[in-house]
C-alpha positions in Angstrom: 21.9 -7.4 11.0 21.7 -4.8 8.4 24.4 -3.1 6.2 23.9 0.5 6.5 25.8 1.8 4.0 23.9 -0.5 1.3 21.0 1.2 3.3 21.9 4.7 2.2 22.7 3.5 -1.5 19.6 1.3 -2.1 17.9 5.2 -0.8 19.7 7.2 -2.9 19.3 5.0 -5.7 15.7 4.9 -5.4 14.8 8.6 -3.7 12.8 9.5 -7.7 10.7 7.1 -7.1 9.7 7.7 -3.8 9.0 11.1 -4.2 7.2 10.3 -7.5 4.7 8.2 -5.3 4.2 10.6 -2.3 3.7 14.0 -5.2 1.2 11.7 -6.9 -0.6 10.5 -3.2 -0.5 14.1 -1.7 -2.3 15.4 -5.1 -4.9 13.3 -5.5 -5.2 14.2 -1.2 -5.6 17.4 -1.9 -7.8 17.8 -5.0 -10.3 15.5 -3.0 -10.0 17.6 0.0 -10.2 20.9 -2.3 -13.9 18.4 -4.1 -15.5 18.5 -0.6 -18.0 21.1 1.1 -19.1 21.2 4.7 -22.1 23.3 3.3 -23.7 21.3 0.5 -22.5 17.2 1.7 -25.7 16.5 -0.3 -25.2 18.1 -3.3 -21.8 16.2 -3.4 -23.8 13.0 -2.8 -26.2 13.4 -5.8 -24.2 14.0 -8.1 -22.0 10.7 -7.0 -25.6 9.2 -7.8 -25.6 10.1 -11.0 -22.7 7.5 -11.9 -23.7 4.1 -12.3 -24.2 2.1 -9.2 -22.0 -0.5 -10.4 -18.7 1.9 -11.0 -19.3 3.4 -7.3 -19.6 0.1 -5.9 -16.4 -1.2 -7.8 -14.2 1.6 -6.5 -15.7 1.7 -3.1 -17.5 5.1 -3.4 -20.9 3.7 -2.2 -21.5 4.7 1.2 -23.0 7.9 1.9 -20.3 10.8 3.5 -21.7 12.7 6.3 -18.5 15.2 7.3 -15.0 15.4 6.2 -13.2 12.3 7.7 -16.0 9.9 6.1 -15.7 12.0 3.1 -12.0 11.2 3.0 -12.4 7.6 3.9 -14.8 6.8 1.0 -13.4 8.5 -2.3 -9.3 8.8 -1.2 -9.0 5.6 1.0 -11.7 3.4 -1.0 -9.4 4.1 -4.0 -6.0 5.7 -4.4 -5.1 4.2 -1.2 -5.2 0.9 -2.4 -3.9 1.2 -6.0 -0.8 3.7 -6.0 1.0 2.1 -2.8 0.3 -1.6 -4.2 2.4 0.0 -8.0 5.1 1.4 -5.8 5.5 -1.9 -4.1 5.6 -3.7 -6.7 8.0 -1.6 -8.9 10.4 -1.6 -5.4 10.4 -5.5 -4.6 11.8 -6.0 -8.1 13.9 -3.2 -8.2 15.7 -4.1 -4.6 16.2 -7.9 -5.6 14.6 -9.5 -8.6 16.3 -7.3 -11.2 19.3 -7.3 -9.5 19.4 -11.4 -9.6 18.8 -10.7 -13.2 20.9 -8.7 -14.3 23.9 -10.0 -12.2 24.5 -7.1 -10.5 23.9 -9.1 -7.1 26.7 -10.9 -7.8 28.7 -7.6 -7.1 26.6 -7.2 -3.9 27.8 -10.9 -3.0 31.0 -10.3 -3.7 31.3 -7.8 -0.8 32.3 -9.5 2.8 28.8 -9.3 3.5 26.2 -12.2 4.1 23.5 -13.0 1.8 21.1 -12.8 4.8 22.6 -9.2 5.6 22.2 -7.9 1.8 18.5 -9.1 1.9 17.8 -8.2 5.1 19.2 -4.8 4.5 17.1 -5.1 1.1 13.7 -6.2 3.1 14.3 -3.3 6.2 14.7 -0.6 2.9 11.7 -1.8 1.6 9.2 -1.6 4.9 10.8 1.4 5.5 10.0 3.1 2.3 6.8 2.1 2.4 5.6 2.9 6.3 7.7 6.9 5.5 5.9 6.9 2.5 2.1 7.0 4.0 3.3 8.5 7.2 4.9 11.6 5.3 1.4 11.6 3.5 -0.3 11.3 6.8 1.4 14.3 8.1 1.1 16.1 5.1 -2.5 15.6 4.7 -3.5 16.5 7.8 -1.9 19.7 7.9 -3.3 20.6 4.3 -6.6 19.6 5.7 -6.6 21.8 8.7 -5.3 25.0 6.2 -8.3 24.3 4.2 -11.0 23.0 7.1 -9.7 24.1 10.9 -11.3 21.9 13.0 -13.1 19.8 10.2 -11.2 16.7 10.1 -11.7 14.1 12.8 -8.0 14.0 13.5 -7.8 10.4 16.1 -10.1 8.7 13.1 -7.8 10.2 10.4 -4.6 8.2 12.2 -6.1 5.4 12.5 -7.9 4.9 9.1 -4.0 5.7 8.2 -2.4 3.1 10.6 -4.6 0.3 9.5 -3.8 1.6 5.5 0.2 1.4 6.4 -0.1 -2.0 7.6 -2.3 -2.9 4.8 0.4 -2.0 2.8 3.3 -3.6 4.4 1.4 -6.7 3.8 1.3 -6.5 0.2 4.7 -5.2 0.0 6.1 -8.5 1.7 3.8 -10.0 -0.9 5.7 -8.6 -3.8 9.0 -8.7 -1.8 9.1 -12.2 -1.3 8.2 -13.2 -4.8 11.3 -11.2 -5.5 13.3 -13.2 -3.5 12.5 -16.7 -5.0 13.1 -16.3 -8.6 15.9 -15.6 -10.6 14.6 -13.8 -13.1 12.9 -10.7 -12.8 9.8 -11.8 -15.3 8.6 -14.4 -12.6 9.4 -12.2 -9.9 7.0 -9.4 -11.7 4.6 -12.2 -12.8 3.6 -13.5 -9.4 4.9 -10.5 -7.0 2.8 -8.1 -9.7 -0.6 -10.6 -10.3 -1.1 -11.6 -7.2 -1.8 -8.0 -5.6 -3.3 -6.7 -8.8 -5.8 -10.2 -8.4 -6.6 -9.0 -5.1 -7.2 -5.7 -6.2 -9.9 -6.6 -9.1 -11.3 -9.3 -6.6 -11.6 -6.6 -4.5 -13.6 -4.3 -7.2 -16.0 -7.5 -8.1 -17.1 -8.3 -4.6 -18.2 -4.8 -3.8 -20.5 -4.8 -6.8 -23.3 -7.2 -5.5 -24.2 -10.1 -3.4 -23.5 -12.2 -6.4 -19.8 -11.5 -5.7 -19.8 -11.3 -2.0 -18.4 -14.9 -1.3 -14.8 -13.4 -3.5 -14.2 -11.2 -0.4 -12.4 -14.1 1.3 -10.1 -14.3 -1.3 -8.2 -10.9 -1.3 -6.8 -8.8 1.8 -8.4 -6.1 0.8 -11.3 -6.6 1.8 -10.4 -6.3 5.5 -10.3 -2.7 4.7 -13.0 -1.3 5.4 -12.4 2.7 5.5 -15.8 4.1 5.9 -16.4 1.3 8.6 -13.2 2.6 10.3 -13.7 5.9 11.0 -17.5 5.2 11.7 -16.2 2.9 14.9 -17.7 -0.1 13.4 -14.9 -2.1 12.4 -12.5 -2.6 15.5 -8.9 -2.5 13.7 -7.2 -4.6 16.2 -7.7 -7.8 14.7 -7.1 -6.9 10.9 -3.8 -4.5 12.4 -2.4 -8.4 13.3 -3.6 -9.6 10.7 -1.8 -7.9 8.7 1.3 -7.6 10.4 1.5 -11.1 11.0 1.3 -11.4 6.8 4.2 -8.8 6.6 6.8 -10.4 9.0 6.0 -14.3 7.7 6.6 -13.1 4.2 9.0 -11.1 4.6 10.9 -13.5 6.7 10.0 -16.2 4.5 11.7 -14.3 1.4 14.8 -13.7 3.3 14.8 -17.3 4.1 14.6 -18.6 1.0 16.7 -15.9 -0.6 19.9 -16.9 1.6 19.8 -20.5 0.9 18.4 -20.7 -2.7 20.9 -21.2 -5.8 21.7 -17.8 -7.8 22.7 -18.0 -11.0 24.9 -14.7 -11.5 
């Protein structure tokens, strides 16, 4: 049901930008795996005190890291996890439909004897894809940089799946942004919705971690199913939120298609 050679040129067209995301993820890995010390956790942890409460709450810094796969899970996965994968899925949706919708260059696409429900299915396969090679590549590469700087250290089973739950946390927002892309004809609405609505859950997400006050916002946003510390700690089970969000990911993403193949284009 896919095309494979638009496979191979929707990857070729867009190869910069994945390997602009996965330089920018594997440094920020390594610079917080080259922060931490097995000999001096507490030292590490005072001077995270010194911030203000409210700015470690906000980016999810607030629990207290008590060996390397905790350390990870608070100030890489509370963090950078969330906010770099949900820019490269936004900049992707509308670069694999939305802008080509709007700048009529679909019309090409069309004009091919292909199906629209091939093109965007071949669009929507790319785009889960990217995404799932993009965080396992970090995956890999992480844990072997963190067992050249700490044999033994890292916590290797927690480590995969505090990075299962993050892929699938990721495929839902991308079929978030990917099916915003699929409704609209021009790229500003596709961006407007398929860009707020993630970066909404994103700040909702910093505002409920800051107090009680907030708390009632975590029903609001998907990220705060997320729960890294509480992951690797065994005290969220990640069966439930895995469905979760997969279920999230194949609606959307079917939905998009759906509506894409049957929707007037103006080309």
């Amino acid at each position: 049901m896919i095309n494979f050679s638009l496979l191979k040129a929707t990857a070729r067209s867009n190869w910069i930008i994945f390997l602009i995301f996965f330089v920018i993820l594997q440094m920020y890995m390594t610079i917080m795996l080259g922060m931490y010390d097995p000999g001096n956790i507490d030292a590490m942890r005072q001077m995270m005190e010194t911030m203000p409460q409210g700015i470690t709450d906000a980016f999810g810094y607030g629990g207290t890291p008590t060996d390397l796969i905790t350390f990870m899970a608070l100030y890489y996965y509370g963090f950078i996890i969330r906010m770099f994968p949900m820019i490269y899925c936004i900049i992707l949706a509308n670069r694999l439909v939305a802008s080509h919708v709007d700048k009529g260059s679909m019309a090409y696409l069309l004009a091919t004897p292909n199906t629209r429900v091939k093109i965007i299915t071949t669009q929507a396969v790319y785009m889960a894809l990217s995404v799932t090679l993009l965080l396992f590549i970090n995956t890999a590469a992480g844990t072997a940089v963190s067992e050249l700087m700490f044999p033994g250290e890292m916590n290797i089973a927690a480590f995969f799946k505090l990075n299962l739950v993050a892929i699938l946390l990721t495929l839902a927002i991308s079929s978030i942004c990917f099916f915003f892309s699929c409704i609209f004809n021009e790229a500003k609405f596709a961006l407007a919705f398929g860009t707020g609505i993630p970066i909404l859950f994103f700040i909702i997400n910093m505002l409920q971690n800051i107090g009680d006050r907030f708390e009632w916002l975590q029903y609001l946003t998907l990220y705060s199913l997320f729960e890294p510390h509480s992951i690797v700690t065994g005290k969220q089970e990640i069966l439930l939120i895995s469905l979760v969000f997969t279920a999230i990911a194949l609606l959307l993403y079917s939905l998009g298609i759906f509506i894409f193949s049957r929707r007037n284009l103006y080309l």
